[in-house]
DSSP file (Angstrom, degrees, kcal/mol; ACC not computed):
  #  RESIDUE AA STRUCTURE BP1 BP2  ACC     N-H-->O    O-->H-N    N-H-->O    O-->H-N    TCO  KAPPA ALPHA  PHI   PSI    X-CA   Y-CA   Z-CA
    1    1 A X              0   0    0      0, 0.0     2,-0.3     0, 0.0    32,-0.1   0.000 360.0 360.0 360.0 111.8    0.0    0.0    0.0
    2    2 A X        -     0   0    0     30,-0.3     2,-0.7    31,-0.1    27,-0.0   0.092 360.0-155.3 -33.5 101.0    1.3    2.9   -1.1
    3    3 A X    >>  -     0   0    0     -2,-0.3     3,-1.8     1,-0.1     4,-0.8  -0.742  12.1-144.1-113.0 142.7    2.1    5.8    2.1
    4    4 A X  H 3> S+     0   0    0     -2,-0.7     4,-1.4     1,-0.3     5,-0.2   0.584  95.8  58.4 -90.1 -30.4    2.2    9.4    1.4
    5    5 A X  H 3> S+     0   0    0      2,-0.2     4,-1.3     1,-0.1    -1,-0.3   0.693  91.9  65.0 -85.8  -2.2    4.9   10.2    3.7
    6    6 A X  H X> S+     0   0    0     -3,-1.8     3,-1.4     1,-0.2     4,-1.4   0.989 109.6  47.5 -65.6 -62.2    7.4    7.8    2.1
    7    7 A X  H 3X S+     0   0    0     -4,-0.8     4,-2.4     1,-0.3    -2,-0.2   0.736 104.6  54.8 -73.2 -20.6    6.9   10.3   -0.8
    8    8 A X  H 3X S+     0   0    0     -4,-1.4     4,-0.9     2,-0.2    -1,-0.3   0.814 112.9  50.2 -68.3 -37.7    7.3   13.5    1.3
    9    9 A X  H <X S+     0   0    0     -3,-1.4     4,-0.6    -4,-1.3     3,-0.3   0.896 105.6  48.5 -57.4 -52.0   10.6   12.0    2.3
   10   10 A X  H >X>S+     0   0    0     -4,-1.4     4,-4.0     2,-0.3     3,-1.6   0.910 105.0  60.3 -42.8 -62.1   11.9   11.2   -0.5
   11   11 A X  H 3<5S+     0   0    0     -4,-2.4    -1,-0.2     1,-0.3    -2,-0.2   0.722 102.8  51.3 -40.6 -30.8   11.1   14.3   -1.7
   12   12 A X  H 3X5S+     0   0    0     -4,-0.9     4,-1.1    -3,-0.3    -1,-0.3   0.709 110.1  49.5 -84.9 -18.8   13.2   16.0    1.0
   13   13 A X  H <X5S+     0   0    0     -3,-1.6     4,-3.4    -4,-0.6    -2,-0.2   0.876 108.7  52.9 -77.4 -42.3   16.4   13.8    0.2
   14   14 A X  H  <5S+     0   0    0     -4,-4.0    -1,-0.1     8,-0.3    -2,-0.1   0.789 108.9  49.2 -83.0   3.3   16.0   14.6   -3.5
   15   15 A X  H  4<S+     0   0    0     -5,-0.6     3,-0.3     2,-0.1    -1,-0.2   0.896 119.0  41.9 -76.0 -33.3   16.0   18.5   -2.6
   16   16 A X  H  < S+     0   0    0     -4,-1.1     2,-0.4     1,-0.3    -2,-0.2   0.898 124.2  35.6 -88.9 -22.8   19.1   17.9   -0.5
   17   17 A X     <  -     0   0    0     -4,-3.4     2,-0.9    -5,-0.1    -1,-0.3  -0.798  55.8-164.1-154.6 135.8   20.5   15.9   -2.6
   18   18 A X        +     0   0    0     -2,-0.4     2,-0.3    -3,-0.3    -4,-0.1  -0.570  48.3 122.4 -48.4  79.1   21.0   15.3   -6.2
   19   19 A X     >  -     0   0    0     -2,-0.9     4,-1.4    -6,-0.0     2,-1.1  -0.855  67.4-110.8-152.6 178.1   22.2   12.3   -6.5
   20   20 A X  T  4 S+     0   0    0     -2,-0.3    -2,-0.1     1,-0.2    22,-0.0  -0.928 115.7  54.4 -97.7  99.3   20.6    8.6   -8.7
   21   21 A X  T  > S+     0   0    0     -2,-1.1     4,-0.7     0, 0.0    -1,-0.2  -0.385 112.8  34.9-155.4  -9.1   19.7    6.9   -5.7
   22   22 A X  H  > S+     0   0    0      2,-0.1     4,-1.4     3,-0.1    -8,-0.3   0.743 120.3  55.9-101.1 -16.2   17.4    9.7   -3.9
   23   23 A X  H  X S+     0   0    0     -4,-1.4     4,-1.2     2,-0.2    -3,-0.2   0.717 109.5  41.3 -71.7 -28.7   16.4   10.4   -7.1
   24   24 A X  H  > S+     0   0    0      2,-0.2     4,-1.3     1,-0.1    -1,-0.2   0.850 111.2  52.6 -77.9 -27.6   15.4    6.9   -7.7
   25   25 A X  H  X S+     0   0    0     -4,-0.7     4,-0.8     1,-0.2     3,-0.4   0.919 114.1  45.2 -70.9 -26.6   13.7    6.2   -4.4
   26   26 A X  H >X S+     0   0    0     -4,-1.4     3,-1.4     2,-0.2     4,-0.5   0.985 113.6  49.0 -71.5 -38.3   11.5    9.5   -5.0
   27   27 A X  H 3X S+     0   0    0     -4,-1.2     4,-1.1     1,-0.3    11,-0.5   0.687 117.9  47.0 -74.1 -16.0   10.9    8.2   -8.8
   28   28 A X  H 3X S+     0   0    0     -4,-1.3     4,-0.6    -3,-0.4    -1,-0.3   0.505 112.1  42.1 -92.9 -14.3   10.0    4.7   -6.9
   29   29 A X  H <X S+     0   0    0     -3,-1.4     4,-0.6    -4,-0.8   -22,-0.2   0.251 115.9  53.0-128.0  -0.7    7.6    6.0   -4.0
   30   30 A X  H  X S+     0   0    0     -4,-0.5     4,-1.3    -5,-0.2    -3,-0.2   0.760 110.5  52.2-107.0 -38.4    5.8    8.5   -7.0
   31   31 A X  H  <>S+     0   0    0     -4,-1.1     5,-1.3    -5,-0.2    -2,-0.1   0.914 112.3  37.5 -34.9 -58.3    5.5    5.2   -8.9
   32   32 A X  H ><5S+     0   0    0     -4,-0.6     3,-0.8     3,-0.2   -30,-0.3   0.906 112.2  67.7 -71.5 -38.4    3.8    3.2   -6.1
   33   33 A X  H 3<5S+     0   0    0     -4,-0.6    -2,-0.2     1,-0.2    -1,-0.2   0.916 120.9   9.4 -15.1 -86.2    1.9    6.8   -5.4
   34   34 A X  T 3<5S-     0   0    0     -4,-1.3    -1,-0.2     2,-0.2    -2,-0.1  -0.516 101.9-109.7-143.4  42.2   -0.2    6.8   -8.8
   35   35 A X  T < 5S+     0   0    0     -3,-0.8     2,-0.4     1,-0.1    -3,-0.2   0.640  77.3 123.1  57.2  41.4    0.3    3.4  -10.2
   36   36 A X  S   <S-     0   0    0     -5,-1.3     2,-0.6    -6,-0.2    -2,-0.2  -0.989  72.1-103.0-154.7 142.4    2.5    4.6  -13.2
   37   37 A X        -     0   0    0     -2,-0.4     2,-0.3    13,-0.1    -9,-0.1  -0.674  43.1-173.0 -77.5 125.3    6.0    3.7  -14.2
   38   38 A X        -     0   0    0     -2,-0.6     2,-0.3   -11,-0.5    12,-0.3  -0.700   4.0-171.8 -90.3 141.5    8.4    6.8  -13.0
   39   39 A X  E     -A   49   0A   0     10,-2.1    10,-1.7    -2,-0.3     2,-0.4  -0.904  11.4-142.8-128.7 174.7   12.0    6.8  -14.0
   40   40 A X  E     -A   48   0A   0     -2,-0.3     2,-0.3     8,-0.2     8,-0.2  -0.992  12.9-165.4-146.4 147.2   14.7    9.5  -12.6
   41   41 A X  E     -A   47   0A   0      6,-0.6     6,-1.5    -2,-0.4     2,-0.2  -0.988  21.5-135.5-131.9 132.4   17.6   11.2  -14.4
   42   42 A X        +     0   0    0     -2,-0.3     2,-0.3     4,-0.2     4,-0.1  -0.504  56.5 114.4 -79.1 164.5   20.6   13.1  -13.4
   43   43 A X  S    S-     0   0    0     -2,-0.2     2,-0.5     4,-0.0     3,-0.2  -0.989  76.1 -48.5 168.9-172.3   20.9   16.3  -15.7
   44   44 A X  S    S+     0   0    0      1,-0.4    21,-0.1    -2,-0.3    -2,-0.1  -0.986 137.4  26.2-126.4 111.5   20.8   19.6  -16.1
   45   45 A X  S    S-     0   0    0     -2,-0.5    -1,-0.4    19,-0.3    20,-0.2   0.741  95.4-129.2 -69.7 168.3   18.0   19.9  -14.4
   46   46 A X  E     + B   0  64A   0     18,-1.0    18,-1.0    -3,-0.2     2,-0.2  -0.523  45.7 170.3 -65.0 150.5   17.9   16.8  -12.1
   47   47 A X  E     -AB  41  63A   0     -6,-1.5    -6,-0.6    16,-0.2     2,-0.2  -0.800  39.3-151.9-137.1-173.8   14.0   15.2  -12.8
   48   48 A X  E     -AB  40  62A   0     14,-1.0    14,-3.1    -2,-0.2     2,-0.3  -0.698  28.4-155.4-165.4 129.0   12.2   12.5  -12.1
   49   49 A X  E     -AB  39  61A   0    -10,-1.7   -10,-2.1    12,-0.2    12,-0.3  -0.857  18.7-162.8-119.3 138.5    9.9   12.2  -15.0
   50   50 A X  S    S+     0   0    0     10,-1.5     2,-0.5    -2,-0.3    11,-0.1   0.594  84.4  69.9 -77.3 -49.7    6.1   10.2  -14.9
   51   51 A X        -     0   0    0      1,-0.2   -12,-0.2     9,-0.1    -2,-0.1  -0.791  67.9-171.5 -93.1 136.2    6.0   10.0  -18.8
   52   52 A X        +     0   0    0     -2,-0.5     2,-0.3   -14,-0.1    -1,-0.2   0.625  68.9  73.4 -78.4 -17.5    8.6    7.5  -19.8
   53   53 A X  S    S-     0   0    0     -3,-0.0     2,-3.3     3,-0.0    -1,-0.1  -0.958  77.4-143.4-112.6  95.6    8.3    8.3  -23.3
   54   54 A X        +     0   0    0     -2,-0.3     5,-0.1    -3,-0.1     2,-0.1  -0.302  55.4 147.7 -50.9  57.5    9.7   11.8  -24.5
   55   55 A X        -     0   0    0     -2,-3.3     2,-0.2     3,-0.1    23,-0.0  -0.431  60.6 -82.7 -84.9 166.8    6.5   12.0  -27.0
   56   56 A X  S    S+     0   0    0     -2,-0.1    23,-0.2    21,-0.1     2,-0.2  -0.675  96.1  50.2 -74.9 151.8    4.7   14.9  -28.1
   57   57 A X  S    S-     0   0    0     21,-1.9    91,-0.1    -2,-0.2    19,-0.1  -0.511  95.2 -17.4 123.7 165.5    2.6   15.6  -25.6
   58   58 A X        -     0   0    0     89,-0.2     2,-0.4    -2,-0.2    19,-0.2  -0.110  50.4-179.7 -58.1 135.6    2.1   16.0  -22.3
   59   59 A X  B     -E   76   0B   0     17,-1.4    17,-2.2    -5,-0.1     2,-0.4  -0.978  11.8-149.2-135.6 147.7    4.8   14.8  -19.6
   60   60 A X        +     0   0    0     -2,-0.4   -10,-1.5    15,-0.3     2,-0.3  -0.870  30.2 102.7-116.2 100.8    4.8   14.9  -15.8
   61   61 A X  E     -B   49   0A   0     -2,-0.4    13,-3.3   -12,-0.3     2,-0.4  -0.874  58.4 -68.7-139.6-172.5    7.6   15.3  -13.0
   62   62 A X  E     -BC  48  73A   0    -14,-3.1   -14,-1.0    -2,-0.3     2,-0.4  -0.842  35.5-157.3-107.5 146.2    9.4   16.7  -10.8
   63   63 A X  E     -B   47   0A   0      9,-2.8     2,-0.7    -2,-0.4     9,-0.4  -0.750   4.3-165.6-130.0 101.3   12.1   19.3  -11.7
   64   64 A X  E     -B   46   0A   0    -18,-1.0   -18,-1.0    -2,-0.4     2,-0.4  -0.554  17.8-135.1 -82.3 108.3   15.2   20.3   -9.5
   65   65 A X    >   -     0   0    0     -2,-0.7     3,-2.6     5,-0.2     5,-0.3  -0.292  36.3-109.6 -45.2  99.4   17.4   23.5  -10.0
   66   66 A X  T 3  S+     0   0    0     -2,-0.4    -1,-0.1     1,-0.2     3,-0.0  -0.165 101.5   5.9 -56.3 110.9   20.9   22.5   -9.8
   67   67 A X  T 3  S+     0   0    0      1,-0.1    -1,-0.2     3,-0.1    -2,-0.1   0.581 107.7 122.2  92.0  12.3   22.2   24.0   -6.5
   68   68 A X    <   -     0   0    0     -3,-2.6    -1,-0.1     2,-0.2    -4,-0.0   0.064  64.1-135.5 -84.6-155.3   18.9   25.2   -5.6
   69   69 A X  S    S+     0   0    0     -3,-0.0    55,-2.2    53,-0.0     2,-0.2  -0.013  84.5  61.6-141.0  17.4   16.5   24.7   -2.5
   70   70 A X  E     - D   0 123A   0     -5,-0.3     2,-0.3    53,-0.2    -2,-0.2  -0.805  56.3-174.3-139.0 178.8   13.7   24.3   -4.4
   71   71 A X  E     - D   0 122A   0     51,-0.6    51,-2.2    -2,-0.2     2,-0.4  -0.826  23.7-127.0-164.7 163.2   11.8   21.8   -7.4
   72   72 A X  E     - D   0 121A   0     -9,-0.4    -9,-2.8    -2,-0.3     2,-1.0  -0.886   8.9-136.7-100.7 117.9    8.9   21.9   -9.1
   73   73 A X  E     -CD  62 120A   0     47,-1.0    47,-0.8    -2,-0.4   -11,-0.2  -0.770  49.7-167.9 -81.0 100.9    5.9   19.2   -9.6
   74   74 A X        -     0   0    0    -13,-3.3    43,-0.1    -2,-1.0   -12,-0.1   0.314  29.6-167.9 -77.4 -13.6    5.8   20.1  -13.5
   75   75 A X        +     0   0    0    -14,-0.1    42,-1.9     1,-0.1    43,-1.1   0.743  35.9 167.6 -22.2  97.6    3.0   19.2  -16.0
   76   76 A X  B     -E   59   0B   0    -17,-2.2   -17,-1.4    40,-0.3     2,-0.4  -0.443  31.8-124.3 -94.2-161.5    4.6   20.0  -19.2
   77   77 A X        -     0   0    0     38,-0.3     2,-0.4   -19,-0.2   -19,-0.2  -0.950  21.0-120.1-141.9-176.6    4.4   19.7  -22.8
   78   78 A X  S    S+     0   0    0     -2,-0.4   -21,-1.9     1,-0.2     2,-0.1  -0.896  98.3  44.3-148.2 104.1    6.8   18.4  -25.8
   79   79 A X  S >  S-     0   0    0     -2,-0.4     3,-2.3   -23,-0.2    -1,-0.2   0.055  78.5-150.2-137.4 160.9    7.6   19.9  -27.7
   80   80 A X  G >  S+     0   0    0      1,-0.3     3,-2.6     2,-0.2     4,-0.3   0.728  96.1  71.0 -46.1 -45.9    8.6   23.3  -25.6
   81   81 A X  G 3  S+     0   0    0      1,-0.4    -1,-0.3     2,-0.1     4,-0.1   0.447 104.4  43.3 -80.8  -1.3    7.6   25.6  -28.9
   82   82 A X  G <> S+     0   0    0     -3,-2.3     4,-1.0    -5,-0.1    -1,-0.4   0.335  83.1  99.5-126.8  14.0    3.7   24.5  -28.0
   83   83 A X  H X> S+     0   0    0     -3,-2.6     3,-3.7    31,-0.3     4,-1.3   0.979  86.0  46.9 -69.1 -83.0    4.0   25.0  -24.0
   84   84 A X  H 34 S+     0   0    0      1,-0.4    -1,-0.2     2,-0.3     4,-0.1   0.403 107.5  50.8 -52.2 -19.4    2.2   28.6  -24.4
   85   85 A X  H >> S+     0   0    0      2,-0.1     3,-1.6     3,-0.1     4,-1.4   0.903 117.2  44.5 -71.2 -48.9   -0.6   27.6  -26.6
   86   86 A X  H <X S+     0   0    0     -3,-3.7     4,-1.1    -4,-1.0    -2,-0.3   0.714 102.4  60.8 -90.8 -19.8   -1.3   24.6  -23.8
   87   87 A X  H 3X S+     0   0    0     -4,-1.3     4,-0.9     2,-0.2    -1,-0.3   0.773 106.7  48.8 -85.7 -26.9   -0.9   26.8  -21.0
   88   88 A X  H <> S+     0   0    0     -3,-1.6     4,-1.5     1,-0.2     5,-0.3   0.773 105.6  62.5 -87.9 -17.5   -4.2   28.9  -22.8
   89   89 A X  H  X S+     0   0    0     -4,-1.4     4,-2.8     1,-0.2     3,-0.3   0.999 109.1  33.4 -48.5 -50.6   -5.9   25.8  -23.1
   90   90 A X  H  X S+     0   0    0     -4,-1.1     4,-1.2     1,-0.3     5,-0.3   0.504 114.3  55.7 -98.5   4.5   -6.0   25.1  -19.6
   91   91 A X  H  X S+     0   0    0     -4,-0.9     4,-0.7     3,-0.2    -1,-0.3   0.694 118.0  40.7 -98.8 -30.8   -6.4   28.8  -18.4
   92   92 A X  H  < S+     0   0    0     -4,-1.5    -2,-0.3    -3,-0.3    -3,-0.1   0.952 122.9  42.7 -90.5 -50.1   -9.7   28.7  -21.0
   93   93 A X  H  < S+     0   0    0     -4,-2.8    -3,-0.2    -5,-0.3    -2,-0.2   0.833 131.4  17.1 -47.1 -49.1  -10.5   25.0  -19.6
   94   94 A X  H  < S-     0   0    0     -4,-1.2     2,-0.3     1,-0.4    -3,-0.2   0.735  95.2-130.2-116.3 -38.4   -9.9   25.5  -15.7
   95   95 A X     <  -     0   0    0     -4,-0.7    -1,-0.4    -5,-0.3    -2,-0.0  -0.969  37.0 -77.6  94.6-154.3  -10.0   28.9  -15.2
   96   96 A X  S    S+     0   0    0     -2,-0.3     2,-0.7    -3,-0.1    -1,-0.1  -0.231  99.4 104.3 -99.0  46.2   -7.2   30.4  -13.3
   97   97 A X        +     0   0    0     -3,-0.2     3,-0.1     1,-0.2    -6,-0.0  -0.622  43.3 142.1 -99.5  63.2   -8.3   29.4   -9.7
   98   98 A X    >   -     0   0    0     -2,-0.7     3,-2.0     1,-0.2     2,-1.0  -0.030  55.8-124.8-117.1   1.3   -5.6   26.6   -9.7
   99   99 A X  T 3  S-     0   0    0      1,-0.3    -1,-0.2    -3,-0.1    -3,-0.0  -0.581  71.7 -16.4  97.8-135.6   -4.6   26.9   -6.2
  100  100 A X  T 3  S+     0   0    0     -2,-1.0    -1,-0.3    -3,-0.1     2,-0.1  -0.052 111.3 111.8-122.3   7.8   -0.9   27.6   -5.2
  101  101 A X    <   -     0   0    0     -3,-2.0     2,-0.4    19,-0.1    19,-0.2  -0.461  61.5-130.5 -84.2 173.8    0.2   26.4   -8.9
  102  102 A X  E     -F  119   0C   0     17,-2.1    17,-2.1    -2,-0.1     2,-0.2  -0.985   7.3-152.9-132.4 120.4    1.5   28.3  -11.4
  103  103 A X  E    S+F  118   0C   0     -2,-0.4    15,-0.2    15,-0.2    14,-0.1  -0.580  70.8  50.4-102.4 135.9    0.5   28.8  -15.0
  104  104 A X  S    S-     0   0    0     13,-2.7     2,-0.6    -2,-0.2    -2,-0.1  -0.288  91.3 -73.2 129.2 151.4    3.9   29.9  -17.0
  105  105 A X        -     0   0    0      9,-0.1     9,-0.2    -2,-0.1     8,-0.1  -0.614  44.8-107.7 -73.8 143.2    7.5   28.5  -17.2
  106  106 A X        -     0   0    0     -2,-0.6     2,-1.5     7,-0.3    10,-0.1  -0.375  43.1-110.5 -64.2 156.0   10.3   28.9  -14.4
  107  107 A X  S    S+     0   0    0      2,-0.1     2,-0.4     6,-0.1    -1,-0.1  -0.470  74.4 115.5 -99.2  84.2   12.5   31.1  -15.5
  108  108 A X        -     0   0    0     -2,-1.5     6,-0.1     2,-0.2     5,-0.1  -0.820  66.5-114.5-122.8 153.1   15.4   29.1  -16.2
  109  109 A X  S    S+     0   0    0     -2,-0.4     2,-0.4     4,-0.1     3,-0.1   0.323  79.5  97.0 -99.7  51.3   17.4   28.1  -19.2
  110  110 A X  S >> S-     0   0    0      1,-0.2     3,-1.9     2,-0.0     4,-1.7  -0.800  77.5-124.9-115.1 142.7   17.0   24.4  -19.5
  111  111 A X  H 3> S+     0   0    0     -2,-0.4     4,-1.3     1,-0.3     5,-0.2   0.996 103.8  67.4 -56.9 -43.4   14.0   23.5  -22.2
  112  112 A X  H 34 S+     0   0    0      1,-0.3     4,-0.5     2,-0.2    -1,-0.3   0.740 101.3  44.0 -73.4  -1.5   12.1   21.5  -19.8
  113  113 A X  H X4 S+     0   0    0     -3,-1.9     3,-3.2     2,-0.2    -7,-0.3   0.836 108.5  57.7 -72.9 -51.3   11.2   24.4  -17.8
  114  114 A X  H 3< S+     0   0    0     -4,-1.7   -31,-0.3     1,-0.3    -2,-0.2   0.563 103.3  61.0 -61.8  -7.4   10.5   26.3  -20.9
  115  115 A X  T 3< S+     0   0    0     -4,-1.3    -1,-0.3   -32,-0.1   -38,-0.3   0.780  76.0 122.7 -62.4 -41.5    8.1   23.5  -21.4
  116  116 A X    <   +     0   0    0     -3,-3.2   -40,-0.3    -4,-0.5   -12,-0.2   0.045  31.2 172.4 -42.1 115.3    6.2   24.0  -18.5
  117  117 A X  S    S+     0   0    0    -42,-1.9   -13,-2.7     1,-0.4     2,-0.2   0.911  79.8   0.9 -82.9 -57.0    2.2   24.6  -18.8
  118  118 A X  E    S+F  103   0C   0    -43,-1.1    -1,-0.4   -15,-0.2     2,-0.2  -0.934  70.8 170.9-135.2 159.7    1.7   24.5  -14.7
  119  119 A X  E     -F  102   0C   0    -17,-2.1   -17,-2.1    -2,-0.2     2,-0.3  -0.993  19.1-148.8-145.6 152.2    3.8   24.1  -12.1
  120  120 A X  E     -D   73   0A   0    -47,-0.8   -47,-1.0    -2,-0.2     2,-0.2  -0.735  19.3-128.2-138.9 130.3    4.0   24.3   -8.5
  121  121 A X  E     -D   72   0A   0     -2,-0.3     2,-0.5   -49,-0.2   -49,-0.2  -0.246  16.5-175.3 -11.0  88.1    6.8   25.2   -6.3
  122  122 A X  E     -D   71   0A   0    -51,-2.2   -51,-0.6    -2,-0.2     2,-0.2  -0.864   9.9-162.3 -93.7 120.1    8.4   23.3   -3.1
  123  123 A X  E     -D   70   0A   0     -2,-0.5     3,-0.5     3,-0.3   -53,-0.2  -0.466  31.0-116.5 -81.6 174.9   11.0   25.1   -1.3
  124  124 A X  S >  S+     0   0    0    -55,-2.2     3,-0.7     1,-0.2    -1,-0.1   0.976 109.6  48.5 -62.4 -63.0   13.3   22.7    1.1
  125  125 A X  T 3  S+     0   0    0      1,-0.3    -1,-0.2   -56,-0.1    -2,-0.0   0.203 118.8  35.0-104.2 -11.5   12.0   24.5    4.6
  126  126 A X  T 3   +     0   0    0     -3,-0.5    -3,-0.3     2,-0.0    -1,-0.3  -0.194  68.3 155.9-164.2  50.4    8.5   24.5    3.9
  127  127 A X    <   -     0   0    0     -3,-0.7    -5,-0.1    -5,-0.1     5,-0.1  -0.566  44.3-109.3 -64.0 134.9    6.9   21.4    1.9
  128  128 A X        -     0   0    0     -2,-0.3    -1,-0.1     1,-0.1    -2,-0.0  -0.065  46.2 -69.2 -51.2 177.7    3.2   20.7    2.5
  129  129 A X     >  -     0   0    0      1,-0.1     4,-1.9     4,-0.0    -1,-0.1   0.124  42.6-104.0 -56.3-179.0    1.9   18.1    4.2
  130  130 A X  H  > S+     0   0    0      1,-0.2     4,-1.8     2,-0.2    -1,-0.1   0.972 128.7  51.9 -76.0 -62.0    1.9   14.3    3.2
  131  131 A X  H  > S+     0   0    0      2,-0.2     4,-2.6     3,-0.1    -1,-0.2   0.787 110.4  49.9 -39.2 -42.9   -2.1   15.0    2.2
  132  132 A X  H  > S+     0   0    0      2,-0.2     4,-1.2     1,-0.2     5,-0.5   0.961 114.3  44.9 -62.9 -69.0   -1.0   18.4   -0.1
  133  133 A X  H  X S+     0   0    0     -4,-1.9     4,-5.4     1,-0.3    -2,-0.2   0.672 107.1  53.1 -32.0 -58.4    1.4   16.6   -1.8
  134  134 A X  H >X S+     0   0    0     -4,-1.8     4,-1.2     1,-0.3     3,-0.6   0.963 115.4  43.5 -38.7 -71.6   -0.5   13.6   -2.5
  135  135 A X  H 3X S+     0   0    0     -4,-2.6     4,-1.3     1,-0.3     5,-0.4   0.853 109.8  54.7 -56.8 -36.6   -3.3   15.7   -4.1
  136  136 A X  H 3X S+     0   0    0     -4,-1.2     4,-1.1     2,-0.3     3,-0.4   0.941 109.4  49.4 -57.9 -39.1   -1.0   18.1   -6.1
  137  137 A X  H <X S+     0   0    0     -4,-5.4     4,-4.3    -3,-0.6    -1,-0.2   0.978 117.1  40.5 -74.1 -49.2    0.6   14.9   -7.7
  138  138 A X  H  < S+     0   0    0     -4,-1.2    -1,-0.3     1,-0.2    -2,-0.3   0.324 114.7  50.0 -78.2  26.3   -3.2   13.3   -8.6
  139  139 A X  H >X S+     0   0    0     -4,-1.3     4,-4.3    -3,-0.4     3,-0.6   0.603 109.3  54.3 -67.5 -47.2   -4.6   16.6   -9.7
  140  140 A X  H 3X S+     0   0    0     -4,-1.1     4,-2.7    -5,-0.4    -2,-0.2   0.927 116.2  41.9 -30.1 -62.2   -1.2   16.8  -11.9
  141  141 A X  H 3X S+     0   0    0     -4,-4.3     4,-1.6    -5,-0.4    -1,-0.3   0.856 108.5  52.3 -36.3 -57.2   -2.3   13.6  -13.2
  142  142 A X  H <> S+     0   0    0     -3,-0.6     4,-3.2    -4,-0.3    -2,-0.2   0.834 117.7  44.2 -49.5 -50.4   -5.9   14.0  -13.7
  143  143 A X  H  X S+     0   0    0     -4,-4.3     4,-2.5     1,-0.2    -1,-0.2   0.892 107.5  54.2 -86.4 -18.0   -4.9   16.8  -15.5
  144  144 A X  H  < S+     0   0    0     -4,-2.7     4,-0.2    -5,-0.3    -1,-0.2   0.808 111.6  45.4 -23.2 -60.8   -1.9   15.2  -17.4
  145  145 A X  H >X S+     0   0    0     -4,-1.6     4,-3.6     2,-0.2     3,-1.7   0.898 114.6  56.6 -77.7 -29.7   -4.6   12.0  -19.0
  146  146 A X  H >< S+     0   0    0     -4,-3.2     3,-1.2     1,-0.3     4,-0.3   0.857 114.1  42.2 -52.0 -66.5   -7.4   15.6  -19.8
  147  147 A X  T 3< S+     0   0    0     -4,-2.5    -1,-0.3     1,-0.3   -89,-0.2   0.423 107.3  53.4 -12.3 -36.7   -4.5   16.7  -21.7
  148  148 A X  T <4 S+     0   0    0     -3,-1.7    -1,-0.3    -4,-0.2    -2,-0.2   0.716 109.2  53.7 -98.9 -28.9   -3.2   13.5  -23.6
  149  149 A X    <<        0   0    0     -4,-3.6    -1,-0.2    -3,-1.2    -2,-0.2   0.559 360.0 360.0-100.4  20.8   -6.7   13.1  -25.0
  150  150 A X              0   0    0     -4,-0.3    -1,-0.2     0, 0.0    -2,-0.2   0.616 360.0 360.0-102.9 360.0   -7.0   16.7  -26.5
């Protein structure tokens, strides 16, 4: 049975550190989460990615700033040059009453930010609870499969 604070944990080890083996347990405890195969990559930026499949189309992880204190739970899309059209989808679809997410890319220079339709933002010092997380990763989802069938 999947427990919600394995992933909260993980999540703080792969903020403190970068490394393939907190990056795999997190890509392993978001797996058992929401029943979907996860892999994790070191990189510029560090991820751990939901879609296994670079396809066009929507992908989901998480995305760490190398040397930051922070990562992202991303929904993006592929390929980056169609992030800003999908980001008005879902602002014309949802609304923008989305919560503590964030419609837009981080402002970084690695494409997969510059993919980003929403994202939202954990610093190290102040993660939600087991219970936010959980839902931010299935709404992420939810909104991930709306995506994949438009």
């Amino acid at each position: 049975m999947p427990n919600p604070s394995r992933v909260r944990d993980a999540l703080v080890q792969s903020l403190a550190r970068h490394d393939p083996r907190t990056l795999g347990q997190l890509a392993s405890e978001v797996e058992a989460m929401v029943s979907r195969p996860a892999r994790a990559g070191l990189g510029p930026p560090p991820e751990v990615m939901l879609a296994v499949e670079r396809t066009p189309g929507p992908w989901l992880g998480y995305l760490f700033q190398p040397g930051g204190s922070s990562c992202w739970l991303a929904l993006g899309w592929q390929p980056a040059g169609e992030a800003a059209a999908m980001r008005e989808s879902v602002l014309v679809d949802l609304g923008d009453n989305l919560g503590s997410a964030r419609i837009g890319a981080v402002p970084a220079p690695w494409e997969p930010f510059a993919a980003i339709v929403l994202s939202v933002e954990y610093q190290t010092g102040s993660l939600p609870s087991e219970h936010h997380l959980v839902n931010d990763l299935h709404a992420m989802v939810m909104l991930h499969d709306l995506l994949s069938d438009s």
